[in-house]
C-alpha positions in Angstrom: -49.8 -16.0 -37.2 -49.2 -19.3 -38.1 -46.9 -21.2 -36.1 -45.4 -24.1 -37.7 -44.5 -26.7 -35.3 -40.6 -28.2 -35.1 -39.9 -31.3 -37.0 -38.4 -33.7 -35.2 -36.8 -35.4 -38.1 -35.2 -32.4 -38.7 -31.2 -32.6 -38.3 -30.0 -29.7 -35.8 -27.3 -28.1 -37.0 -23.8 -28.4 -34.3 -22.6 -24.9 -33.1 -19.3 -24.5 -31.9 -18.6 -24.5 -28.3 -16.7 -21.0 -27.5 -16.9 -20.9 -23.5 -15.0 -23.5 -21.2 -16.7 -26.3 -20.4 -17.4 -25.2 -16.9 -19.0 -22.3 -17.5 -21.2 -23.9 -20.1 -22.1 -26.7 -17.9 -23.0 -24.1 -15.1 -24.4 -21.5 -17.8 -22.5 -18.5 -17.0 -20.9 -15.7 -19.2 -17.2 -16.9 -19.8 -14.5 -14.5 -20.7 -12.7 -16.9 -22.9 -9.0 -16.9 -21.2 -7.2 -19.9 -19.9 -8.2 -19.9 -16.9 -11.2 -17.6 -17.3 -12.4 -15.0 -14.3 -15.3 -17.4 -13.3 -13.2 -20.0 -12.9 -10.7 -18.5 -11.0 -13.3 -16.7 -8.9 -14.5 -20.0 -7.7 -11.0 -21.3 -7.3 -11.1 -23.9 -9.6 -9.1 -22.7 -12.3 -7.7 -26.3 -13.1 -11.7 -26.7 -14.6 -11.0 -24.6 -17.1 -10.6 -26.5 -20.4 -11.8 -25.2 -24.0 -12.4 -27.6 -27.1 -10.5 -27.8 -29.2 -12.9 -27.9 -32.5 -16.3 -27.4 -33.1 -16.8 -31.1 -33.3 -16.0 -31.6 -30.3 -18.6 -33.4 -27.7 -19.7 -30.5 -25.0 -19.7 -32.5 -22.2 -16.4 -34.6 -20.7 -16.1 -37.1 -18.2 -13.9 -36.2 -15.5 -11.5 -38.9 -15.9 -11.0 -37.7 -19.5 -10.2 -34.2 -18.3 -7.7 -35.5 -15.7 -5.9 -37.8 -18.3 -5.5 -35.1 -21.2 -3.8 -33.1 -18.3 -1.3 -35.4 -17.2 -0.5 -36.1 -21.0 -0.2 -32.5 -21.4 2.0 -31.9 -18.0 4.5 -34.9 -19.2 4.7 -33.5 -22.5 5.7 -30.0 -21.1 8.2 -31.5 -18.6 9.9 -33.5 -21.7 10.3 -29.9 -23.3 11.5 -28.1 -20.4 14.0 -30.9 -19.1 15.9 -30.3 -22.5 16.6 -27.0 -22.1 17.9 -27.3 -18.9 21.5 -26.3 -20.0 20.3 -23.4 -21.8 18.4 -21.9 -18.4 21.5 -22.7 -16.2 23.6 -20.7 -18.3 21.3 -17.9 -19.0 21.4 -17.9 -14.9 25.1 -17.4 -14.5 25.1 -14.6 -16.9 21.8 -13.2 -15.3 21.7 -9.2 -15.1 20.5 -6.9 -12.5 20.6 -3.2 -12.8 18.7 -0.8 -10.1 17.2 2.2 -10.7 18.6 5.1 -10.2 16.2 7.2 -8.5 16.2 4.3 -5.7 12.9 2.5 -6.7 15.2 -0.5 -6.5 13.1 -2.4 -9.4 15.5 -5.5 -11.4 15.6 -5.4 -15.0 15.0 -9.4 -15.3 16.2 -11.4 -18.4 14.5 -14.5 -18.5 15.3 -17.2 -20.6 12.3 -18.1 -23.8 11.4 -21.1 -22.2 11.6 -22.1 -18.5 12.7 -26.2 -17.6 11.0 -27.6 -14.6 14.0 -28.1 -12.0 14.4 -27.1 -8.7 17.4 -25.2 -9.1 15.8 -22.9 -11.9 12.9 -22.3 -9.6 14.9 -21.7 -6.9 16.8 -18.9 -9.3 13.2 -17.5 -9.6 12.3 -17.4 -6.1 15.7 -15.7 -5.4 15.0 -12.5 -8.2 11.8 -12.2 -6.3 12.7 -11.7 -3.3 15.2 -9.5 -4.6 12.6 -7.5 -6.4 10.4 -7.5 -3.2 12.8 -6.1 -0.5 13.7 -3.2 0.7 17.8 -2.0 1.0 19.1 -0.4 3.6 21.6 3.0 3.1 24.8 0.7 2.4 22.9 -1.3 -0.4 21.9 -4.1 1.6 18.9 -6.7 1.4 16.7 -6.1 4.5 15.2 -9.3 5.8 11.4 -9.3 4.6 8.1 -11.2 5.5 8.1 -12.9 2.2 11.5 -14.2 2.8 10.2 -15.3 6.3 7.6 -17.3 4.6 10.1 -18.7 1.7 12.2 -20.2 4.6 8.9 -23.1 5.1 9.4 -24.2 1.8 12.2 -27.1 2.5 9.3 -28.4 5.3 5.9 -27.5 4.0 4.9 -28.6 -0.3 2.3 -26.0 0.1 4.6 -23.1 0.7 6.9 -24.6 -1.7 4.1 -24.5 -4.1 2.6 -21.0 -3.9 5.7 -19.8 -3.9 6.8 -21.3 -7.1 3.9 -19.6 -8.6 4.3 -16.8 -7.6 7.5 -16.4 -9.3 6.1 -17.5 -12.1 3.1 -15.6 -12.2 4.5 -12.3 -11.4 8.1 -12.5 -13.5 6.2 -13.6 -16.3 3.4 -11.0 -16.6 6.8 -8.5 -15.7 8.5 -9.8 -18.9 5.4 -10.3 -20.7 6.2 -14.1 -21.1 3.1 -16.4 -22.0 4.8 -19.6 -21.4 6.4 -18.9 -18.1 2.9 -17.4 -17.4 1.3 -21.1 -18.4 3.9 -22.9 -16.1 3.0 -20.7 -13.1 -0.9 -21.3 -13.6 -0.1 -25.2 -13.4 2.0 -24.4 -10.0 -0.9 -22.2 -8.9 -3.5 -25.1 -9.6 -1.8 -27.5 -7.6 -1.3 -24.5 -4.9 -5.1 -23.9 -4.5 -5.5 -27.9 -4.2 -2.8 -28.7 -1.6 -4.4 -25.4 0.3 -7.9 -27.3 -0.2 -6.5 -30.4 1.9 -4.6 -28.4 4.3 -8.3 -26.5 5.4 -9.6 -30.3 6.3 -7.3 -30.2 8.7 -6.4 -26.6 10.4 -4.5 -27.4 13.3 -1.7 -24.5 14.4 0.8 -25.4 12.0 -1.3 -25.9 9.1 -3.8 -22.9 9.6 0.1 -20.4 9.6 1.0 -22.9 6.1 -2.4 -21.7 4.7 -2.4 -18.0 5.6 1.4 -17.8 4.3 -0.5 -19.4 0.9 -3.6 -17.0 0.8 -0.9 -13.8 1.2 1.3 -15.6 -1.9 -1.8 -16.0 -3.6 -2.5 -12.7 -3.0 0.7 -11.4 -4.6 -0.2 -13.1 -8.0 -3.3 -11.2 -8.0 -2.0 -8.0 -6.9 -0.3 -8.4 -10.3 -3.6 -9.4 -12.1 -5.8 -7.1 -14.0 -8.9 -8.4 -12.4 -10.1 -7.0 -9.2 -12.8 -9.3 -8.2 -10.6 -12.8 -8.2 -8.0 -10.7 -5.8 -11.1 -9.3 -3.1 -12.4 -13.3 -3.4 -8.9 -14.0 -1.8 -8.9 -11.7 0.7 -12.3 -12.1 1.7 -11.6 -16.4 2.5 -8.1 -14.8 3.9 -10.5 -13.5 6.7 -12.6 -15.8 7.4 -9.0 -18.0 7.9 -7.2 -14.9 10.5 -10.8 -15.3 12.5 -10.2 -18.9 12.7 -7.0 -18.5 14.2 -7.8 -16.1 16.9 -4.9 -13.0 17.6 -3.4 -15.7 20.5 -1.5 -16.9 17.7 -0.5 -13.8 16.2 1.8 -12.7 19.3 5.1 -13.5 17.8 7.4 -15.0 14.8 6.0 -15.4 11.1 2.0 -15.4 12.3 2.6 -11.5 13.8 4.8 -10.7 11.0 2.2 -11.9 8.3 -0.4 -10.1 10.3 1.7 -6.7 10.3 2.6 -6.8 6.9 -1.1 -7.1 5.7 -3.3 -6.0 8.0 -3.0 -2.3 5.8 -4.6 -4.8 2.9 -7.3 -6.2 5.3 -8.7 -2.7 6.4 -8.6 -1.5 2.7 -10.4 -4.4 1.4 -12.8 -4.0 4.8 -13.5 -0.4 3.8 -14.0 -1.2 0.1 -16.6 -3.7 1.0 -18.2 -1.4 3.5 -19.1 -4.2 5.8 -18.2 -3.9 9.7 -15.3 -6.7 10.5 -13.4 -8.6 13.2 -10.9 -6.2 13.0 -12.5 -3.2 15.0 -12.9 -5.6 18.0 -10.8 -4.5 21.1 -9.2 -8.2 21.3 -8.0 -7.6 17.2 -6.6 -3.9 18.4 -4.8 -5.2 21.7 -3.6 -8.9 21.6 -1.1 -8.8 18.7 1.0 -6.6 20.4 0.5 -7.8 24.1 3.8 -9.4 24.5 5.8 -6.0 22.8 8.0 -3.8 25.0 7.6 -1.0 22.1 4.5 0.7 21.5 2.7 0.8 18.0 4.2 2.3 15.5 2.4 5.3 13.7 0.3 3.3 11.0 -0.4 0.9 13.0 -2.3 3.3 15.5 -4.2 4.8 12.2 -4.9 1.4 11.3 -6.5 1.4 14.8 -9.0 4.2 13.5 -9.3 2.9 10.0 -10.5 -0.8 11.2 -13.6 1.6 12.7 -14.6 2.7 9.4 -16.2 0.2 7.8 -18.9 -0.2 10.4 -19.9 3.5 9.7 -19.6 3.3 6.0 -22.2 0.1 6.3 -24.7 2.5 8.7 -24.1 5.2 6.4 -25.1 2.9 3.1 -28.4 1.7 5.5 -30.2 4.7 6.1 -29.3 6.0 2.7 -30.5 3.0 1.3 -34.0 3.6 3.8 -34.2 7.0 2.6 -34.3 6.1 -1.1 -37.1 3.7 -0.4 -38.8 6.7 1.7 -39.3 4.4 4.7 -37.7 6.9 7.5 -40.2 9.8 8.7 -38.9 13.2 9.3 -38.6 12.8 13.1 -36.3 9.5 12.4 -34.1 10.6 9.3 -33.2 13.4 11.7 -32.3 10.9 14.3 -30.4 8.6 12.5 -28.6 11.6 10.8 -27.7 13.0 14.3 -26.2 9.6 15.1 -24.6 9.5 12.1 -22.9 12.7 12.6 -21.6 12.1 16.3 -19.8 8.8 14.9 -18.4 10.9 12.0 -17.3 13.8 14.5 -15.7 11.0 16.3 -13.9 9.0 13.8 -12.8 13.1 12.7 -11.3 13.5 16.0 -9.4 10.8 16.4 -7.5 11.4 12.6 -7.0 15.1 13.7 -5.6 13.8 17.3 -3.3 11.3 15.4 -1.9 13.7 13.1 -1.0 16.2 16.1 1.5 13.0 16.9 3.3 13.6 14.2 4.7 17.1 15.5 6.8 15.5 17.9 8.6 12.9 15.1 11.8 13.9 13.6 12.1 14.8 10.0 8.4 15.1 8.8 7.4 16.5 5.4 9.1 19.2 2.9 8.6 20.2 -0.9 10.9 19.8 -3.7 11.7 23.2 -5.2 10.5 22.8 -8.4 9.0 20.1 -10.3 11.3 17.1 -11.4 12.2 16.3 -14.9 12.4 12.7 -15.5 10.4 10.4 -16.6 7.2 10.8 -14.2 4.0 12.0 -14.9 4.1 15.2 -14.4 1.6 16.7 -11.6 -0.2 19.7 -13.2 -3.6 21.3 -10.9 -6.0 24.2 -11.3 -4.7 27.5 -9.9 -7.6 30.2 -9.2 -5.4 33.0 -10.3 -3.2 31.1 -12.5 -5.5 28.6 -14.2 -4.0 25.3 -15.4 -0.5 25.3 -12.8 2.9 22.5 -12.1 2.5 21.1 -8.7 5.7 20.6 -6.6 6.0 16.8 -4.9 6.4 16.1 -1.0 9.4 14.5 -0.2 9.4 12.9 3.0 12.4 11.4 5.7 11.2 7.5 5.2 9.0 5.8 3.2 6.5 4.6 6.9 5.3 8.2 7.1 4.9 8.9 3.1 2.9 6.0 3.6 1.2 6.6 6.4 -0.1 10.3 5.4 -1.5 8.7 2.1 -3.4 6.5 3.8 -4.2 9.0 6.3 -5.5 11.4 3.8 -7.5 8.9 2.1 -9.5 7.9 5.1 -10.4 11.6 5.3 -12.0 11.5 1.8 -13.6 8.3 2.9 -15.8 9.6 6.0 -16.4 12.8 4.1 -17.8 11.1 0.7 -20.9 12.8 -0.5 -24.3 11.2 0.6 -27.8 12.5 0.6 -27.2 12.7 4.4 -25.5 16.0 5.1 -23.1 15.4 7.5 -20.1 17.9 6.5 -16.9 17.2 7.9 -14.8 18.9 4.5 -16.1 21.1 1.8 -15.6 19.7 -1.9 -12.7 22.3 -2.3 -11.2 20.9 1.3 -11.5 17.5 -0.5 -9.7 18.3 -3.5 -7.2 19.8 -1.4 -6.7 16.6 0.8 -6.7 14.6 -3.4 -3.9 16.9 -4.3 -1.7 15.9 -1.6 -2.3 12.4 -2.3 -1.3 13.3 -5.8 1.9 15.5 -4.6 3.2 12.3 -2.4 2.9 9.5 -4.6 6.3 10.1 -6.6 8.4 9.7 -3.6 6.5 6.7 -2.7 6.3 5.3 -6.4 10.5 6.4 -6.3 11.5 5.2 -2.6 9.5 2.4 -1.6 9.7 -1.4 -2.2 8.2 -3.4 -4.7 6.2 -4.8 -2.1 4.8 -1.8 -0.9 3.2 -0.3 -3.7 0.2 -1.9 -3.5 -0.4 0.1 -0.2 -1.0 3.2 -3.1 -4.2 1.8 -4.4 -6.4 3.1 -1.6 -5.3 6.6 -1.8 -4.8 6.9 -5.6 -8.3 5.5 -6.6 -9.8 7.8 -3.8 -8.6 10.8 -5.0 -9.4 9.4 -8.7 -12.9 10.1 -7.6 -12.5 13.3 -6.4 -11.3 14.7 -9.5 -13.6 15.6 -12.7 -13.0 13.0 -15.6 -11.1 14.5 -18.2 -9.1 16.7 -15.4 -5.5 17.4 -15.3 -5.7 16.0 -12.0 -7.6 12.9 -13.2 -4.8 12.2 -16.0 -2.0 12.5 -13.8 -3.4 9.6 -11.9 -4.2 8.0 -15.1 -0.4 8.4 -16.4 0.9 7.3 -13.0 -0.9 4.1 -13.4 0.5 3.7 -16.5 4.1 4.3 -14.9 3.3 1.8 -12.4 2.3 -1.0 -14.9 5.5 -0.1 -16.8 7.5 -0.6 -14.0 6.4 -3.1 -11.5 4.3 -5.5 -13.9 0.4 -4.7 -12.5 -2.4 -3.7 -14.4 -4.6 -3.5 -11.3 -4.1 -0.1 -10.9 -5.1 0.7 -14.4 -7.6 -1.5 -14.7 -9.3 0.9 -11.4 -8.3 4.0 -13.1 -9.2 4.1 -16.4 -11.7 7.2 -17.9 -13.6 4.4 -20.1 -13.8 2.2 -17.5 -15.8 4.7 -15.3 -15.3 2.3 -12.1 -16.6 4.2 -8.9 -14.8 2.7 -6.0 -18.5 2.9 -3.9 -19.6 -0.1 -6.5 -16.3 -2.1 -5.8 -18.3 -4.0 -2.8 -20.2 -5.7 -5.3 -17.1 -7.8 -6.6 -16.9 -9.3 -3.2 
């Protein structure tokens, strides 16, 4: 072969420049949104800046980059200040209608373009909150942690910030807007920044500022379709609760905050399949020291759940050893012996907590027959009947509907198949314990807040997995995401459970 060596004289021809500059700076695979997952994963979404033709020089200097952005922002700022009039009279005539099957979700009619004014944002923040909360029988707002963390906004720019976002982020990807989406992402760039300066200096007040910020930030992207920006979060929301010790989650918004998300915490803990903070006895006992009441009932299966991880992680271990053929027979019998006592344990305890629930009024009953609406419909395989309609649970409030899907899912997680035989259900016991799942999530989907859906994506993608692809089982789950996009503006759930996709939740701790 001869090899003709490269003439220097030769004129290189330009090619265009498709990623953003950041990732072609750091040479990594850019998805080519504004701001792209890489960039957002590293929290620096304000990097992320495209050219805009093919002439244009690769590399900027940073004081460039800053300058085209303030044009841009005062150029945005002159359009939206002129439609000022046209917002505040598309917010006096404003409707809200409610579901009638009590899913309490607004219909919101947003104006085309959104001005930059306080009152406007403060309209925003108002439809969600009201899309958040809950209602009591008589119709009436109950008071929420989100609203307990919009209160800081007249005394902290951070709060105020986040939460401007948010409402921007998540009513705009709920109306499918573009440009209300593009005037939350500059809120939620100025968010992450003003949370950057706050972590320089964590004293009490500031460290609560900053959690309230990581759980906004975690609302915008709940309503994402990308999963690994979202476990990024929580993972740094974490390292932040550890920080602050459980002293200072006693009492007002810092026990509230960790009530509300400590369901989130454990989920994400399990789905990374890494031990955590959380199991320690000074996590499990000092938030509630100053409480006359005891715990209510997911908060003790929390208790249990926060144990899981740590067994999931020793479980992954000697799997891991006995795919590399490092344990002898002696000690894969060993370690399999210990892993079967904490299993037997963790068992015991789920089966001792759901005795509890004998002695609570109300419980669980089924609807007579299927619904007609529009639902998915729940279909299963029948041994004598073949393909068969499923009836749904209804329960007597929304905290044990909740509770039992979680509670059903952390059965499917400590009996997940392994090449250690450890046996605590039977595959046909686990599609059992999926088809409940399946049979409770319409009241929940129907009953609970907008707030609280997000507590479904546990149990639903666990009992994804359980099902065959292709199943009837495995569409239902499919259609419900579906429904749940339609409805509450959030393609994560169909971005987890999605037959092309072919996500196994096992891989998920690989995002982190």
């Amino acid at each position: 072969m001869i090899v003709i060596p490269y003439s220097s004289s030769r004129s290189k021809r330009a090619l265009p420049l498709r990623s953003c500059f950041s990732c072609h700076a750091r040479k990594v695979k850019c998805d080519r949104q504004k701001p792209c997952t890489p960039c957002r994963s590293r929290g620096v979404p304000s990097n992320c800046e495209y050219a805009n033709t093919a002439q244009e020089h690769v590399t900027r200097e940073p004081g460039d980059t800053v300058e085209r952005l303030r044009e841009k922002c005062k150029k945005l700022e002159q359009e939206l200040a002129e439609l000022k009039s046209t917002c505040r009279s598309a917010r006096s005539t404003r409707t809200i209608s409610t579901s009638d099957h009590g899913s309490d979700q607004n219909e919101i009619s947003l104006p085309p373009s959104l001005p930059s004014t306080d009152a406007v944002l403060d309209n925003l923040v108002q439809r969600l909150l009201d899309r958040y909360s809950p209602r009591n029988d008589r119709g009436q707002m109950q008071f929420t942690v989100l609203q307990q963390v919009a209160s800081l906004t007249c005394t902290s720019p951070l709060i105020r910030e986040a939460l401007h976002a948010t409402s921007l982020l998540t009513l705009g990807r709920f109306e499918s807007n573009k440009r209300i989406e593009s005037a939350g992402y500059v809120r939620y760039n100025n968010a992450i920044r003003l949370l950057g300066r706050s972590l320089l200096q964590l004293d009490e007040q500031c460290s609560l500022e900053a959690l309230a910020a990581t759980y906004l930030f975690g609302v915008i992207e709940m309503s994402s379709s990308s999963p690994s920006v979202l476990f990024k979060h929580a993972t740094w929301a974490l390292h932040l609760l550890q920080h602050r010790s459980p002293l200072r989650h006693q009492t007002g918004l810092g026990k509230a905050l960790f009530l509300e998300v400590r369901i989130y915490w454990v989920t994400f803990a399990i789905l990374r399949r890494r031990h955590t903070f959380l199991a320690t006895e000074e996590w499990l006992t000092i938030p509630w020291g100053t409480d006359e009441k005891p715990k209510d009932l997911l908060q003790e299966l929390l208790d249990i759940a926060s144990r899981i991880p740590s067994f999931l992680a020793e479980s992954d271990y000697t799997v891991s050893m006995i795919n590399e053929h490092c344990l002898s027979p002696i000690e894969m019998q060993s370690v399999q012996e210990k892993l079967h006592i904490k299993e037997t344990r963790i068992f015991r305890q789920l089966m001792r907590w759901e005795g509890t629930l004998d002695a609570m009024p109300g419980g669980i009953s089924e609807s007579p027959t299927p619904y007609r609406d529009d639902f998915p419909i729940l279909q299963y395989h029948d041994p004598n009947m073949g393909i068969a309609f499923a009836t749904h649970y209804e329960y007597s409030n929304v905290l044990l509907a909740n509770a039992m899907c979680y509670y059903w899912a952390l059965l499917l997680t400590i009996s997940e198949p392994t090449p250690i035989s450890l046996g605590s259900l039977e595959s046909h016991e686990r599609y059992v314990v999926a088809c409940k799942i399946c049979r409770s999530i319409r009241y929940f989907v129907r009953t609970a807040p907008g707030s609280l859906i997000y507590r479904l994506l546990l149990p639903m993608l666990l009992a994804y997995n359980v099902f065959a692809p292709g199943s009837v089982e495995a569409t239902y789950l499919e259609d419900v995401s579906h429904f749940i996009q339609r409805h509450f503006g959030t393609s994560l759930f169909r971005t987890l459970m999605n037959a092309d996709s072919g996500v196994d939740y096992r891989q998920l701790s690989k995002l982190f």
